[in-house]
C-alpha positions in Angstrom: 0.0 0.0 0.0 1.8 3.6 -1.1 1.2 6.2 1.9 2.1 9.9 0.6 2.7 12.2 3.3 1.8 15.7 2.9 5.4 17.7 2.3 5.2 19.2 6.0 5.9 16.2 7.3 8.0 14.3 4.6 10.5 17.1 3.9 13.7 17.1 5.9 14.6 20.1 6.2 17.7 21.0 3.5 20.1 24.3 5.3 21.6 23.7 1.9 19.0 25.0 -0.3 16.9 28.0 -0.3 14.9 30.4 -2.2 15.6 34.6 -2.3 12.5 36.5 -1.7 11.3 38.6 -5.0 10.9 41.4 -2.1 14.7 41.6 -1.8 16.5 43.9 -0.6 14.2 44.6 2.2 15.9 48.1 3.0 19.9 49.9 2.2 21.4 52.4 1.6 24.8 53.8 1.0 25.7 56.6 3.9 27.9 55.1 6.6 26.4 55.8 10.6 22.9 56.5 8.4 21.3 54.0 5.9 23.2 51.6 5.5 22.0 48.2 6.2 24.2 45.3 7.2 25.4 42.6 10.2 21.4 41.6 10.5 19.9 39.8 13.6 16.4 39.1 13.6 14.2 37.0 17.0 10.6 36.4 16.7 9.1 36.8 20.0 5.4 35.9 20.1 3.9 37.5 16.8 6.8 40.1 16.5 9.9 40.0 14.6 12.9 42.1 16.3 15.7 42.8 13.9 19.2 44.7 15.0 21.2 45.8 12.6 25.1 47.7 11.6 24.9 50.9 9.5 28.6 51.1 9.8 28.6 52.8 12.7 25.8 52.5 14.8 23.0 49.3 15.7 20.1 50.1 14.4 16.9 47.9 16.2 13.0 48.1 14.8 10.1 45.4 14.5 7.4 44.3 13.0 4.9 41.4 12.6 5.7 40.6 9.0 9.4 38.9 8.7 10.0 41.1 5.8 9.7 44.4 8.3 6.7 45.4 5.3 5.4 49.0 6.2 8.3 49.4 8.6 10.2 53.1 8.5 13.9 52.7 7.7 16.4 53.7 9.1 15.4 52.3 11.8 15.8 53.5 15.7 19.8 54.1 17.0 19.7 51.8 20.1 21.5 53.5 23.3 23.5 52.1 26.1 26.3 50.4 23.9 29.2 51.7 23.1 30.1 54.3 20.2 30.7 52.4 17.4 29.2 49.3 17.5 27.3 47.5 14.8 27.9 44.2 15.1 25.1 43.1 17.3 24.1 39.2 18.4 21.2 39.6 20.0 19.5 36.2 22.4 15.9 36.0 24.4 15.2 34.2 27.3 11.8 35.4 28.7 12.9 34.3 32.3 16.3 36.9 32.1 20.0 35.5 32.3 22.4 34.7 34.9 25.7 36.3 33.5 28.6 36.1 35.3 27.0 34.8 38.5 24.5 38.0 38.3 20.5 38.0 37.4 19.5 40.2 35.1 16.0 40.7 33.8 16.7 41.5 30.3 14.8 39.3 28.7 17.0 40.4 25.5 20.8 40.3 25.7 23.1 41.3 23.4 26.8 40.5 22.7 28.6 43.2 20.3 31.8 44.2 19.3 33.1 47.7 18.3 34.3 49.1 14.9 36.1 52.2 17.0 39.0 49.4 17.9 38.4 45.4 16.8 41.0 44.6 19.9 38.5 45.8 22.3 36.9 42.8 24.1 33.1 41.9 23.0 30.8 43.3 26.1 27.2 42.0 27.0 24.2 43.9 27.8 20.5 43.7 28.2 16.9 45.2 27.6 13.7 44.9 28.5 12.4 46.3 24.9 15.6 45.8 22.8 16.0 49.5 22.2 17.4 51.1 25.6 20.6 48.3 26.4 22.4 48.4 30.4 26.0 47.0 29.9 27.0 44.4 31.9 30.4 44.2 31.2 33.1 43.3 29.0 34.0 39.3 28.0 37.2 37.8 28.8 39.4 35.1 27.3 38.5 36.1 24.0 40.5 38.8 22.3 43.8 36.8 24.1 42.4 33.8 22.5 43.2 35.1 18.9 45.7 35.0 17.0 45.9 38.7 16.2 43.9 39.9 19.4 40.9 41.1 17.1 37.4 39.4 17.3 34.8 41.2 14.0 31.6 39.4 15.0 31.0 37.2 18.7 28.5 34.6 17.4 26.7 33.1 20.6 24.7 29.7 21.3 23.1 29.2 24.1 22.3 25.7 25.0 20.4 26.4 28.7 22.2 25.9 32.3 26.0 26.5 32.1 26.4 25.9 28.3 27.5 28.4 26.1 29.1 28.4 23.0 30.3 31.3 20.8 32.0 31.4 17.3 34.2 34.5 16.3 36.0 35.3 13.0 39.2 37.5 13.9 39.7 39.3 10.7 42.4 37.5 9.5 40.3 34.5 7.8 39.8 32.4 11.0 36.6 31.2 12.9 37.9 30.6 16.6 35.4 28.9 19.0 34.9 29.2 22.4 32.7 27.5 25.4 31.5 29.3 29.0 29.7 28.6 32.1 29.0 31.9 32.7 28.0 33.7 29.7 31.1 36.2 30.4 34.0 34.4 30.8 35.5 32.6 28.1 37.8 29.8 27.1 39.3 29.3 23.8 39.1 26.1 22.8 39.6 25.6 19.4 41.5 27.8 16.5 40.2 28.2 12.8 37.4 25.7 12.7 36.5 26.0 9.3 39.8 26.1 7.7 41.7 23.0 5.9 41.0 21.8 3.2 39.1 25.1 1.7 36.3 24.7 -0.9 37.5 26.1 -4.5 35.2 29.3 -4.1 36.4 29.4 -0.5 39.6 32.3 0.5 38.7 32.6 4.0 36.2 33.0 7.0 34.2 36.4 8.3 30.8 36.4 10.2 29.9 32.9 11.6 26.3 32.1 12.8 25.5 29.3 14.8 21.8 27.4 14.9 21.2 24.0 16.4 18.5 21.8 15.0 18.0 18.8 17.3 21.3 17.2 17.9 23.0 18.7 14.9 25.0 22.2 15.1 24.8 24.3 11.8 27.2 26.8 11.1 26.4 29.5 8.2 29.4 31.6 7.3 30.5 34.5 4.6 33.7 33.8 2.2 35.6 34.3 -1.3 36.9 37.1 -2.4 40.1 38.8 -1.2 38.3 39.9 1.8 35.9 36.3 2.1 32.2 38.3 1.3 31.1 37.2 -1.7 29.4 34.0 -1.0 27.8 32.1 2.2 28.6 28.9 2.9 27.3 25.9 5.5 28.6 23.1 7.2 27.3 20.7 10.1 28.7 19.5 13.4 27.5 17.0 15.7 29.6 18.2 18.6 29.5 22.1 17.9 33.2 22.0 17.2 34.0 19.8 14.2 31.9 21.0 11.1 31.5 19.1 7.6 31.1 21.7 4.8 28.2 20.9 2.2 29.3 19.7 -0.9 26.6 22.4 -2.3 28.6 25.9 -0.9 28.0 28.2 -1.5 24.4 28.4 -0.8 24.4 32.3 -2.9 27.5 34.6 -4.1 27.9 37.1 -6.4 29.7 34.5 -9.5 27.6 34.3 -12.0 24.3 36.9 -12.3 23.4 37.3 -8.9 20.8 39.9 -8.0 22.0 43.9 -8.5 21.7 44.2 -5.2 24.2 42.0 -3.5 26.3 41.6 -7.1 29.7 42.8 -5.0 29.3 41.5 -1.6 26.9 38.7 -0.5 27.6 37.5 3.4 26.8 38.1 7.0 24.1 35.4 7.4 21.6 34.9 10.2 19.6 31.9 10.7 16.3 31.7 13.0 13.6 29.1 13.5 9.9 30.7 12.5 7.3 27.8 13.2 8.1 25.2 10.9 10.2 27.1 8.9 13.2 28.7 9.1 15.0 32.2 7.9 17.3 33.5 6.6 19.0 37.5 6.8 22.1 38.3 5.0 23.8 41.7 3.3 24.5 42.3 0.2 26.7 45.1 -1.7 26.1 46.7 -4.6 28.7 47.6 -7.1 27.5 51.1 -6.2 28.3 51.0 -3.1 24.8 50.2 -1.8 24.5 48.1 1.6 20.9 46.7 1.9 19.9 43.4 4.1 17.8 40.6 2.4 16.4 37.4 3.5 15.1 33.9 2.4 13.0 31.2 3.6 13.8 27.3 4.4 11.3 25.1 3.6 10.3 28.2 0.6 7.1 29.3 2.1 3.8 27.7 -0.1 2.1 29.7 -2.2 -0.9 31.7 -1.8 -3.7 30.0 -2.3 -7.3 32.1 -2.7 -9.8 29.6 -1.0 -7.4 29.5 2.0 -7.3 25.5 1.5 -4.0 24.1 2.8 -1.6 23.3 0.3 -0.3 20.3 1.9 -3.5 19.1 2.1 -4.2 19.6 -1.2 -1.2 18.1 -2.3 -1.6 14.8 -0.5 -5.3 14.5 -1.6 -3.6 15.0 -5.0 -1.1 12.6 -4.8 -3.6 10.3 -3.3 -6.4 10.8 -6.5 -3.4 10.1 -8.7 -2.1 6.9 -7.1 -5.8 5.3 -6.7 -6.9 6.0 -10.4 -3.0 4.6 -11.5 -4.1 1.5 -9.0 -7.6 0.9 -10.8 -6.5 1.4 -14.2 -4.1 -1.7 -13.5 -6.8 -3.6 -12.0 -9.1 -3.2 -14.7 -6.2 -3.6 -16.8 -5.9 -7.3 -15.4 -9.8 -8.0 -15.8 -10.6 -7.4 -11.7 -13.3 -5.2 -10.7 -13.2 -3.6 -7.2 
């Protein structure tokens, strides 16, 4: 008996293969501390989607209910509390606030950021109740001594509940370092250049790791090529957050070939978040222009509209179903049996 399951359920998801929204870019522009639009994090809390973002000098922070921020005024709000020159915000949501350091702290958003006034300053933490007014909390240690030119671009951080934490930092020299806490604060490096031997053939180096975890399985999206590794994102999987296998399908988009005008010179800085039973993801793109704008992508593609609001894996299994029961009778008829 043939059982067809609607595509819901018999899809794995594929972090390999996705699909650019028609609506990209979602918002740009080309004045540095202004419009520009790049370094994207986005949480869905409840019904509302919270995005941060760099504009080259400041983090930018806005939300809406739509994930493609439709209707939303950009440039978005400057956030305060952080420090001058920082717009390279990772931002996590715990609704019961964190325990950083050995400290409680309400937040319930907290954000790790690094500053483009000085890349050898230490990543600091802070938090929000509404993701627009931040309290700092402090600077992190053992990461800046960790690398191995003492400069950390982006402090990429998974948090697995209790005293497990796990961040991922590209150094801007070409190397993903990774580190683990108990505290949320304090850090140990563990492991240098993760992603490095043996490179892909589109690969030069490593900038702006973000780690997911699906189930058991860590994911790791990253931006390389290019001289200065942002033309293309790549993926790779770990099953211990540490040692990653790189898809044979990298890069997932990059500006070879006829990529969209508005990433055709830079194409990087992925984020990755769960939405449902989908998942999403933000990236930047550069235009030859000099354009900065920030697009994004589903994972399952999201189904079509459909104008009688029926479901379309419902329709598609009843489909499936029609086709395989009238191949089924043609062959019995086909052998002289009647049903």
């Amino acid at each position: 008996m043939l059982i067809f399951l609607p595509l819901l359920l018999a899809q794995a998801f594929d972090f390999t293969a996705w699909t650019e929204s028609t609506s990209n870019p979602l918002f740009g522009g080309a004045t540095d501390g202004v419009n520009r639009a790049y370094y994207p994090c986005v949480i869905k809390v409840g019904s509302i989607y919270h995005i941060w973002y760099g504009d080259g000098s400041n983090t930018r922070h806005s939300s809406s209910t739509n994930p493609g921020f439709i209707g939303v005024t950009f440039p978005a709000t400057a956030v305060t509390g952080i420090s001058l020159g920082a717009y390279h915000p990772r931002v996590l949501y715990n609704s019961g606030g964190w325990n950083i350091g050995g400290n409680f702290y309400a937040g319930p958003f907290l954000m790790y950021y690094t500053t483009g006034a000085d890349w050898t300053v230490s990543p600091r933490v802070a938090h929000s109740a509404d993701g627009n007014s931040w309290t700092d909390i402090g600077a992190c240690t053992g990461v800046n001594s960790y690398s191995s030119n003492s400069s950390i671009y982006n402090f990429d951080v998974l948090y697995e509940g209790g005293t497990t934490w796990k961040a991922y930092a590209d150094n801007g020299s070409g190397y993903v370092e990774y580190y683990t806490s108990t505290d949320g604060i304090a850090w140990t490096g563990t492991a240098h250049n993760i992603l490095g031997s043996p490179l892909q053939p589109w690969e030069t180096a490593f900038t702006s790791p973000h780690v997911i975890k699906s189930g058991s399985q860590y994911i790791i999206f990253y931006g390389s090529g290019g001289p200065f590794s942002n033309q293309g994102i790549g993926v790779a999987f770990s099953t211990d957050g540490q040692n990653f296998t790189k898809s044979i399908s990298n890069p997932i988009f990059s500006t070879s070939g006829s990529p969209p005008s508005w990433r055709n010179d830079r194409t990087y800085t992925p984020y990755v978040m769960p939405d449902g039973t989908n998942w999403i993801m933000y990236y930047s793109g550069r235009s030859t222009t000099g354009v900065y704008s920030i697009g994004y992508t589903f994972q399952p593609p999201p189904p079509p509209p459909i104008s009688t609001g029926a479901n379309t894996y419902t329709i598609l299994f009843l489909s499936l179903l029609a086709i395989s029961t009238g191949v089924f009778l043609i062959k019995k008829r086909h052998r002289g049996q009647t049903i």
